[in-house]
C-alpha positions as CSV (number, residue, x, y, z in Angstrom):
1,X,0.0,0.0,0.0
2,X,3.1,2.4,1.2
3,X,4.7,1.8,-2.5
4,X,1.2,3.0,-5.0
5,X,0.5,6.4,-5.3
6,X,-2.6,8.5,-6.9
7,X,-2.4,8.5,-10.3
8,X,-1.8,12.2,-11.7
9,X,-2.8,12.9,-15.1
10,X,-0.5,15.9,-16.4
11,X,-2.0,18.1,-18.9
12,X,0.6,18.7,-21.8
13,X,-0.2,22.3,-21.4
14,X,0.6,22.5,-18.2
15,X,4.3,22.8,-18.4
16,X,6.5,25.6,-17.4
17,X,7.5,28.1,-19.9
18,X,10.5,30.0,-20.5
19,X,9.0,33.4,-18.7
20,X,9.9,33.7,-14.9
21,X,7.1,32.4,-12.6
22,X,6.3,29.4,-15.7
23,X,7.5,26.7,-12.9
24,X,5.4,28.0,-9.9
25,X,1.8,28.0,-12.6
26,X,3.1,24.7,-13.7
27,X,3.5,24.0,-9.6
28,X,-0.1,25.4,-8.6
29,X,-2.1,23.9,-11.8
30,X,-0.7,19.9,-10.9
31,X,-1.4,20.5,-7.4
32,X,-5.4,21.7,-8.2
33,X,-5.5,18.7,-10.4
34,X,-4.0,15.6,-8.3
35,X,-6.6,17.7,-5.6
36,X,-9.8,16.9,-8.0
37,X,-8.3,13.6,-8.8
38,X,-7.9,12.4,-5.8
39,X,-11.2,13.5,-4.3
40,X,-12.8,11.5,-7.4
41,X,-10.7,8.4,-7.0
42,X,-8.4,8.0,-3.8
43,X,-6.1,5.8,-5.2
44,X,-6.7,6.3,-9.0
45,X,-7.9,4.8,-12.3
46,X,-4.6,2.1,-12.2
47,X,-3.8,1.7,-9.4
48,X,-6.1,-0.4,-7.1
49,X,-6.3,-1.2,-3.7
50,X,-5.0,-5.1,-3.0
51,X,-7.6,-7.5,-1.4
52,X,-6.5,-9.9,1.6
53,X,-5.8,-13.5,-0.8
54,X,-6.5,-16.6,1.5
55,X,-3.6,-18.8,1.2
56,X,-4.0,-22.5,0.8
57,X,-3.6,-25.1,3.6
58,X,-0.3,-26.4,3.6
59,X,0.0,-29.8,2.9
60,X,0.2,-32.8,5.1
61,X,4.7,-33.7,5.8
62,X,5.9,-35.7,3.2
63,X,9.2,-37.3,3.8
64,X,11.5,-37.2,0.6
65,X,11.6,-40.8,-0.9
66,X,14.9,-42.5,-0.6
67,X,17.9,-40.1,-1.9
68,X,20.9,-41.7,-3.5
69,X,23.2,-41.4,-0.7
70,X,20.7,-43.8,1.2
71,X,20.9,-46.2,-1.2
72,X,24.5,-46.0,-1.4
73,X,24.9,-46.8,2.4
74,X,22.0,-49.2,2.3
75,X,23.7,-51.1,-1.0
76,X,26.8,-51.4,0.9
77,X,25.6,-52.5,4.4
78,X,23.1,-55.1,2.6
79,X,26.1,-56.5,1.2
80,X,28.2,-57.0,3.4
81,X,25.4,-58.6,6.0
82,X,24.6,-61.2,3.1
83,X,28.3,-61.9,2.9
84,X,28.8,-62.5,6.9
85,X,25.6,-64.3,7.1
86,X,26.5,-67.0,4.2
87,X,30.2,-67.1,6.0
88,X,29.2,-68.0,9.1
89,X,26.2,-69.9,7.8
90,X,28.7,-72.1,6.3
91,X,31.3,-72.7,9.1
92,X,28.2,-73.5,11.3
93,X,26.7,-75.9,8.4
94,X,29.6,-77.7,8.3
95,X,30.5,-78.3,11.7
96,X,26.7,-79.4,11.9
97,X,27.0,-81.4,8.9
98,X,30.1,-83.6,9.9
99,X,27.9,-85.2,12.9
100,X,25.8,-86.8,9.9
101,X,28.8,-87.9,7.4
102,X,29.2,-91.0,9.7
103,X,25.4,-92.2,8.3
104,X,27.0,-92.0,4.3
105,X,30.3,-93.8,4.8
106,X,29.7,-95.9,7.8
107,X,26.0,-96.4,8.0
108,X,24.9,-96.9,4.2
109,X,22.4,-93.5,3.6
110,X,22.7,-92.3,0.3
111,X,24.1,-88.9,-0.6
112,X,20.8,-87.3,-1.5
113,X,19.1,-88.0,2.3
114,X,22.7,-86.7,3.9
115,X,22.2,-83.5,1.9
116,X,18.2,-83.1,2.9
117,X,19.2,-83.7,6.3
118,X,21.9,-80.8,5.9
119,X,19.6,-78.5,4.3
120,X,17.0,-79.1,7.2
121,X,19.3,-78.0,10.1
122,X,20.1,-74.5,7.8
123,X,17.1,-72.2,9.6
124,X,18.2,-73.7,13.1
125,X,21.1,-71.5,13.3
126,X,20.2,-69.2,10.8
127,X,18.2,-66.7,13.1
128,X,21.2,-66.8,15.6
129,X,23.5,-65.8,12.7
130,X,21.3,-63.1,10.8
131,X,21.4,-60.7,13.7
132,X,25.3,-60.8,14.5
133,X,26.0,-60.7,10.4
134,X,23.7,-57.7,10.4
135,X,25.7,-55.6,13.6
136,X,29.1,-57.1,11.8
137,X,28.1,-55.1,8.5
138,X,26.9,-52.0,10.1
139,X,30.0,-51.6,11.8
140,X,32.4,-52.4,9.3
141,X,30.7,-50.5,7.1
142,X,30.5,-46.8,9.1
143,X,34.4,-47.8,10.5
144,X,35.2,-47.8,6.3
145,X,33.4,-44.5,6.1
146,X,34.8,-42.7,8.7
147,X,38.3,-44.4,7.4
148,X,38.0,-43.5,3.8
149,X,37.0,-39.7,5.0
150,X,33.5,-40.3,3.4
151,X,31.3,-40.2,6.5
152,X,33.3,-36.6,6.9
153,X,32.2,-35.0,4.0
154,X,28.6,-36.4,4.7
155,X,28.7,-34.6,8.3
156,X,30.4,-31.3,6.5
157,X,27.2,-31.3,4.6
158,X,25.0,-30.9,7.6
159,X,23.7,-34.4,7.3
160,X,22.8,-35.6,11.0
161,X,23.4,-38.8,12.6
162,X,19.7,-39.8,12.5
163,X,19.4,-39.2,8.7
164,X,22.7,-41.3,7.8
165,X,20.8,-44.1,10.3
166,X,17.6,-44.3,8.0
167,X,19.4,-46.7,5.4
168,X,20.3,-48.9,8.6
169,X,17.1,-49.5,9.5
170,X,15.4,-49.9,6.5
171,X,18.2,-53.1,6.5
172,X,17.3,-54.1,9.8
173,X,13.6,-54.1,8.4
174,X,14.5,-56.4,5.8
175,X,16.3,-58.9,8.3
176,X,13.6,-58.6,10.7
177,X,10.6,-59.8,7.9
178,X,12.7,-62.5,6.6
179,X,13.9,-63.7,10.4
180,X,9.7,-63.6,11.1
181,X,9.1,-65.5,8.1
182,X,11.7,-68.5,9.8
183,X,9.9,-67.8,12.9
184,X,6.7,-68.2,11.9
185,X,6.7,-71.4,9.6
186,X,10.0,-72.0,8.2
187,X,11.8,-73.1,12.1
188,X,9.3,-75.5,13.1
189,X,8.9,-76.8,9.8
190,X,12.2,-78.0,9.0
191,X,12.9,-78.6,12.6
192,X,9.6,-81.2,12.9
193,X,11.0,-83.1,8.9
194,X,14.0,-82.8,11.0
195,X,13.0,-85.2,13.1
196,X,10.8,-87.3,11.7
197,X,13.3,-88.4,9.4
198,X,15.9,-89.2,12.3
199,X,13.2,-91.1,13.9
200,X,11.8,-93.3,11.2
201,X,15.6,-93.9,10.3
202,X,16.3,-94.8,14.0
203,X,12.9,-96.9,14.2
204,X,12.9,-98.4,10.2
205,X,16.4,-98.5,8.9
206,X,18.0,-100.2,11.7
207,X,21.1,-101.4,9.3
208,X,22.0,-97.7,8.9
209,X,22.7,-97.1,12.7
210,X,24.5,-100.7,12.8
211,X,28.1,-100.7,12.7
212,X,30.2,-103.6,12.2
213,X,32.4,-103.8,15.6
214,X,30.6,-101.5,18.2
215,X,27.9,-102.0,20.5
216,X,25.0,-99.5,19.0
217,X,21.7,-98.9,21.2
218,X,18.7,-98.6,19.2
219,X,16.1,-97.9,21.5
220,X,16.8,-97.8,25.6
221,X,18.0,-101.1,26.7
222,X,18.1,-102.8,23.1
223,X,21.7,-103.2,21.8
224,X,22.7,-104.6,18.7
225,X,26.5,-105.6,18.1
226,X,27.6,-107.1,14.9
227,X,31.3,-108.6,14.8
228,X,31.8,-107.5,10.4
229,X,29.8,-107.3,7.3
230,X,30.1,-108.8,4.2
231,X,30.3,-107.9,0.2
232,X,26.7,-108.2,0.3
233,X,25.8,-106.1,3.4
234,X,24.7,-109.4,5.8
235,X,26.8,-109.4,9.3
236,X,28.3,-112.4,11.2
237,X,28.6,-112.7,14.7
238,X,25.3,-111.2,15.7
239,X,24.0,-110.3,19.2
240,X,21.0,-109.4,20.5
241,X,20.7,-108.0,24.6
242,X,17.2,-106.9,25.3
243,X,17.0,-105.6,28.5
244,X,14.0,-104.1,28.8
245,X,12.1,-106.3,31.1
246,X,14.9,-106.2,33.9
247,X,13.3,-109.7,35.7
248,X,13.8,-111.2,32.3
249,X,16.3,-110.0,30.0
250,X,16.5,-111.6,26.5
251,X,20.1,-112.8,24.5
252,X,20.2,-113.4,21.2
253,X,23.3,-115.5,19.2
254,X,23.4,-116.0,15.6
255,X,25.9,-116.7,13.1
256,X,25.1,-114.7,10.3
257,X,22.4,-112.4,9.7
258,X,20.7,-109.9,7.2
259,X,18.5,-106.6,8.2
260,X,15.3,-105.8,5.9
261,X,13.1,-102.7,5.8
262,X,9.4,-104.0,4.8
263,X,6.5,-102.1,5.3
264,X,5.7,-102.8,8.7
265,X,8.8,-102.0,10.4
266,X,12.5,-103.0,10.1
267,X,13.5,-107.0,10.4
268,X,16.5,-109.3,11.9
269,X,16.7,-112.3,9.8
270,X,19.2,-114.5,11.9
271,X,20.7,-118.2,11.0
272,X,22.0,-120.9,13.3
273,X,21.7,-119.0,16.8
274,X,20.3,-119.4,20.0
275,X,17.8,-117.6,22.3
276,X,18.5,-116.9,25.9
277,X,16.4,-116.0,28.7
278,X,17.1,-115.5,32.5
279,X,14.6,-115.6,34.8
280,X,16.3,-113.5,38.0
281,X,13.5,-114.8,40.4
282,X,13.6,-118.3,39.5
283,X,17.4,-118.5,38.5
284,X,16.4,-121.0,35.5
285,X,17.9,-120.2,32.2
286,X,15.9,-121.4,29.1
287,X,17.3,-121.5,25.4
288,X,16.3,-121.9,22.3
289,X,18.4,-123.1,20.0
290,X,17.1,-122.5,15.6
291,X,18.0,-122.3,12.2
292,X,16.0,-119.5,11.2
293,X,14.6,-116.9,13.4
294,X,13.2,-113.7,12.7
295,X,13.0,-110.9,15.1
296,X,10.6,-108.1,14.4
297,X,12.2,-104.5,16.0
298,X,8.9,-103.0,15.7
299,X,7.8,-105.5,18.1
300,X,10.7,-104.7,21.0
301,X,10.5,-100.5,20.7
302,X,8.9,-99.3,23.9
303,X,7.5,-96.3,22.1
304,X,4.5,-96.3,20.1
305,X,5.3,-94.9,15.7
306,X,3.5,-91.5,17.2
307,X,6.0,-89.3,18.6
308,X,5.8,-86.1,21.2
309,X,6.5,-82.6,19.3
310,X,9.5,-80.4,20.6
311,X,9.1,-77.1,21.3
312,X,11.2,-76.2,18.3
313,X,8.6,-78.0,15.9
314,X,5.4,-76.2,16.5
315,X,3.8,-73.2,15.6
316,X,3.4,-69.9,17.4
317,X,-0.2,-71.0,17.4
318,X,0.4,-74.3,18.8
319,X,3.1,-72.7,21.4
320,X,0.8,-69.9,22.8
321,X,-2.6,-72.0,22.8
322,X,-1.1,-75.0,24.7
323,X,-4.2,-77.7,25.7
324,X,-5.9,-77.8,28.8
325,X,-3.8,-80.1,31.3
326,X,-0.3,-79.7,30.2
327,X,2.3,-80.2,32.7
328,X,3.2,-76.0,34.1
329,X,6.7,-76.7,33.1
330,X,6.2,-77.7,29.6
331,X,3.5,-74.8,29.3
332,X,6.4,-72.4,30.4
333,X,8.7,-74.0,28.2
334,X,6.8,-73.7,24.7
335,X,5.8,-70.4,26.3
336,X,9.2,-69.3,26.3
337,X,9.8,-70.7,23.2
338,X,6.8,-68.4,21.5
339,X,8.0,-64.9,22.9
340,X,11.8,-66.1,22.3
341,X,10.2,-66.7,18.1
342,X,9.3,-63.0,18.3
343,X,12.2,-61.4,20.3
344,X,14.8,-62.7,17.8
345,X,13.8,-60.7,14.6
346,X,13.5,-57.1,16.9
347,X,16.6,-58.2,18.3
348,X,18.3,-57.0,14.9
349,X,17.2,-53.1,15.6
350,X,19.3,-53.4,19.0
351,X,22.1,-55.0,16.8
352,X,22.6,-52.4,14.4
353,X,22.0,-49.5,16.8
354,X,24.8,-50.3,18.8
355,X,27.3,-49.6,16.1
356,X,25.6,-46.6,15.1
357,X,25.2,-45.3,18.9
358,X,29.2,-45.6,19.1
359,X,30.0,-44.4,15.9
360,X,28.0,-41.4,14.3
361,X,27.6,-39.3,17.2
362,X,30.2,-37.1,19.2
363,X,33.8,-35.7,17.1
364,X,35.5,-37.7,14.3
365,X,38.6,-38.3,14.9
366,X,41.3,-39.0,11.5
367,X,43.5,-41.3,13.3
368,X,41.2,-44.3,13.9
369,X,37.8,-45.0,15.8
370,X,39.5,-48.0,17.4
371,X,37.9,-47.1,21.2
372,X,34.5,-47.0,19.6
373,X,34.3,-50.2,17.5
374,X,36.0,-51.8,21.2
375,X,33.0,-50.2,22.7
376,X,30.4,-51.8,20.2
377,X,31.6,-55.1,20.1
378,X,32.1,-55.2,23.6
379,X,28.2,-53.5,24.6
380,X,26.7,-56.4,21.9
381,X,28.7,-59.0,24.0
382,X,27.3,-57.4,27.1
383,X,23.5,-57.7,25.7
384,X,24.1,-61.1,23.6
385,X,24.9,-62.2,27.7
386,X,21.9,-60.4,29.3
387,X,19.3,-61.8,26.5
388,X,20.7,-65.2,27.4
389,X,20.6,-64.8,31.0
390,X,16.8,-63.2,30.5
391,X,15.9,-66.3,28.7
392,X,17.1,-68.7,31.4
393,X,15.3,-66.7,34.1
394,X,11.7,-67.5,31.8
395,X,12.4,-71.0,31.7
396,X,12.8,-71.5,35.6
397,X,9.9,-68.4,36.3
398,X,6.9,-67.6,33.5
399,X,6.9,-63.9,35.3
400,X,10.0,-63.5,33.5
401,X,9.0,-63.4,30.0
402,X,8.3,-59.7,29.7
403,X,12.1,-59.0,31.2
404,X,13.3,-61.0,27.9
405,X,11.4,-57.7,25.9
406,X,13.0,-55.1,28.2
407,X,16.3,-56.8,27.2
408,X,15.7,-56.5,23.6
409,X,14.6,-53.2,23.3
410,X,16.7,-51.2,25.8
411,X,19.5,-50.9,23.3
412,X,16.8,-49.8,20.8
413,X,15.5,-47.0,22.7
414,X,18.8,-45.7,24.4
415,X,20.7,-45.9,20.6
416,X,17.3,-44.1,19.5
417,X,18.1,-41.4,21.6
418,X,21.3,-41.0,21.0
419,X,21.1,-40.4,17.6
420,X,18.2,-38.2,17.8
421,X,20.0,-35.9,20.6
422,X,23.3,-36.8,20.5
423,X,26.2,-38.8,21.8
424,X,28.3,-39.0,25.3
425,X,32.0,-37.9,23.6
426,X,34.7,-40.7,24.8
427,X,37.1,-40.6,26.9
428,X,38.3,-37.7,29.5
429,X,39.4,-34.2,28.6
430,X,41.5,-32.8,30.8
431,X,41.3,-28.8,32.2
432,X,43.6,-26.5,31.1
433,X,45.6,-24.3,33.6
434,X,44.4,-20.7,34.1
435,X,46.7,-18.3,32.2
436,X,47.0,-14.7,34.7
């Protein structure tokens, strides 16, 4: 309003002449008509007075969608977790695995069984390893940073700790849905084939867990030793000590014998032997002496072909919705085991937070961030103890349980915090003398 002014027309013929006193009629003659103008029309034909315009409501926060630099961070910490994971995956696998090379070159299982039974211990570890393969990345990856002078010139750019975190945990998102996906199906389910398989070749192919000079124990208090084998797979020197009935325990001597897998069950077909039986409260001892005998091992196993579930092969429903009239200490048990199937996948936000708690707050120092990487591994040590410790206190006490989430998300918050108002520097700095 300050900056318009009346328009003024001026009348060409109202101009000052060349005679003395032409500039004080031109003076008096635009005064008397911006006068009659402006009693007309305040402001003038042109220039109008500006109306209030109602501005538009601002829209609703939209963060920016992933920038380049996030995807650069993101890109290098997702590889470097997949490469830990696999790497320990493997040394685990394979110390895992050599417990079941025995059944291929001692026991007779084929190659493709050894490698289905390898590939259904995988997901048992896997959700130990995922988390610590996730915190190994993070900090390896913000150590290079700070190394290579990068994370420097993202600070010098005013980028705060909390936005150079964002890429973390959309990783830690990723590890956490695929670490609920093993939770939730994947765990029990190769954990209960697992099993089964282990039993029905315990229970059915007997002449796999046979081997020639050793004493093995199929089922408690039936042993089977076998003194060789020959080309064709039958043993010599076969006994038999059933030793389930102690008032009555069974002996059986053969010669030679031959194991078969039918339908029903697994078979001992034994030639020129003997059958023994003691009888401890008469002291008689009777014996059969045959030709031919056959001994069915379905027959002797105390346990019926239906076995009890684990824990580690049910469901979360199954684990949280016990039946009626289960014993309290396996109700706290798969209890446990429930809450311990969610806890893991949050556990990876605590992992990765640690590194970025000791790392991307406080000064960067050129010469090394050694004291802060000791500090990370050392605090994930420290909670890797305490979830452990947590999880034994549930087992023994069901009150326990919700200490197992305090655990797991302490770290969380307090590295939350961190980030979003920044670090505790390291170390002590010492006062400086007063200068008079």
């Amino acid at each position: 309003m300050a900056g318009l002014v009346p328009a003024i027309h001026v009348d060409p013929r109202d101009k000052p002449g060349d005679d003395e006193g032409g500039g004080d009629q031109f003076d008096r003659n635009l005064l008397a008509r911006s006068g009659r103008a402006a009693s007309r029309q305040p402001w003038g034909s042109r220039a109008r007075p500006l109306k209030p315009v109602a501005l538009p409501p601002s829209p609703p926060y939209d963060p920016p969608p992933m920038t380049s630099l996030d995807r650069y961070i993101l890109r290098q910490c997702f590889g470097m977790m997949i490469f830990v994971t696999a790497a320990l995956s493997a040394a685990v696998w394979l110390a895992q695995s050599l417990r079941l090379v025995d059944l291929i070159v001692n026991r007779g299982l084929s190659v493709a069984l050894f490698l289905y039974l390898a590939l259904l211990i995988l997901p048992r570890f896997l959700d130990i390893v995922l988390p610590v393969g996730a915190f190994i990345a993070v900090l390896f990856v913000f150590n290079r940073l700070t190394a290579e002078s990068e994370l420097v010139a993202m600070r010098a750019a005013g980028i705060s700790p909390f936005a150079l975190a964002r890429p973390v945990f959309i990783l830690a998102g990723i590890a956490c849905a695929l670490l609920l996906s093993l939770s939730a199906y994947f765990l029990p389910a190769s954990n209960r084939e697992f099993k089964d398989l282990q039993f029905e070749i315990r229970n059915r192919f007997v002449s796999a867990l046979v081997q020639a000079g050793t004493f093995t124990t199929i089922i408690d208090k039936l042993t089977i030793y076998v003194a060789g084998r020959d080309e064709r797979g039958d043993v010599t020197g076969l006994l038999i000590n059933d030793d389930r009935d102690p008032q009555q325990p069974v002996t059986i001597l053969a010669e030679r014998g031959a194991f078969a897998d039918t339908a029903q069950g697994s078979r001992i077909i034994m030639l020129n032997g003997s059958r023994q039986r003691f009888n401890r409260a008469t002291g008689k001892l009777s014996v059969l002496t045959f030709d031919r005998y056959t001994l069915d091992l379905n027959m002797l196993r105390n346990t019926a072909g239906v076995r009890f579930p684990e824990p580690q092969e049910l469901y979360l429903g199954d684990l949280f919705w016990t039946p009626a009239g289960m014993d309290p200490g396996t109700r706290r048990m798969f209890l446990v085991e429930g809450n311990e199937r969610l806890i893991v996948p949050l556990s990876v936000f605590s992992f990765v937070v640690i590194p970025l708690a000791c790392l991307l707050p406080g000064e960067l120092n050129r010469r090394g961030q050694l004291r802060r990487v000791l500090l990370a591994i050392a605090l994930a040590f420290l909670f890797q103890a305490l979830d452990l410790g947590a999880r034994d206190l549930a087992t023994r006490d069901a009150g326990m349980i919700p200490l197992m989430y305090l655990i797991n998300l302490l770290p969380l918050a307090l590295g939350f915090g961190i980030l979003r108002f920044g670090g505790v520097k390291l170390g002590f700095r010492r006062l400086a003398p007063a200068v008079r």
